[in-house]
N, C-alpha and C positions, 0 to 999 in steps of 0.2 A: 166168279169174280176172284181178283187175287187180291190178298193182303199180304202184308210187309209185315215182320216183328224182328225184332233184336232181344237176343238173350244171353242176358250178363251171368256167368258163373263163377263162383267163386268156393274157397274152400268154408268150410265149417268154423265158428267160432273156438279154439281152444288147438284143431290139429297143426300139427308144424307145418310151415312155408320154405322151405329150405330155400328158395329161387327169392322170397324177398328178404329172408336173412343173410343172404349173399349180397341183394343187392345195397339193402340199406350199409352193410359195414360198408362195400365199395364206395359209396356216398361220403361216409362219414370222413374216408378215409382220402376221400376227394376233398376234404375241407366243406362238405355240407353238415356243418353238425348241429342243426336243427333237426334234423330227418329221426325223428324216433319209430318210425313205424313204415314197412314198405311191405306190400301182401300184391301176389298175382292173383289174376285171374285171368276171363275170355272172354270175347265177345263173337258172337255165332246171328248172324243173318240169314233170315230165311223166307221165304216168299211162297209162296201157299196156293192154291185155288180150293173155295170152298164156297156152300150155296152162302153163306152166312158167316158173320164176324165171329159170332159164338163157335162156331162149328168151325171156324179157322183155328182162334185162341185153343180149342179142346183139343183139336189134333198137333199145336205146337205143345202143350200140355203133356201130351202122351209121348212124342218125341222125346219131351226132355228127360222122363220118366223112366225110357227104353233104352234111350243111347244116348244123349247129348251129353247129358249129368251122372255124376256118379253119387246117385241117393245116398249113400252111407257116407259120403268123403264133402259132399258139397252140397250148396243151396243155388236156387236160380232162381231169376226175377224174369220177366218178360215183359215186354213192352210194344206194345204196337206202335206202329208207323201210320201216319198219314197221305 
């Protein structure tokens, strides 16, 4: 069977963003000056076939582990799809 998931990455709590500290002055500087905070990240889809959901989520698990994510720079969530 195949399952769906979506995997949100993002960076680490405290490393620099340079791409949202760019963007928020651009903002501010657009006259949005509520904007205190702007962080990227990505969003990665992926679709699977596995005998089982567990055995899906474990091999999206390992992907993110191996290559999606860069363990020392970032954290990922994952999410399945219906």
């Amino acid at each position: 069977m195949t399952y769906s998931f979506t995997i949100s990455i993002a960076r680490k709590a405290g490393l620099s963003d340079p791409e949202g500290t760019t963007t928020k002055k651009a903002l501010n500087d657009l006259g949005f000056d509520g904007v205190t905070h702007v962080s990227y990240g990505r969003t990665i889809s992926v679709d699977v076939t596995a005998a089982t959901p567990q055995e899906a989520r474990s091999n999206i698990e390992a992907m993110c582990e191996k290559l999606l994510a860069n363990p020392v720079m970032e954290t990922y969530t994952i999410e399945a799809l219906a």
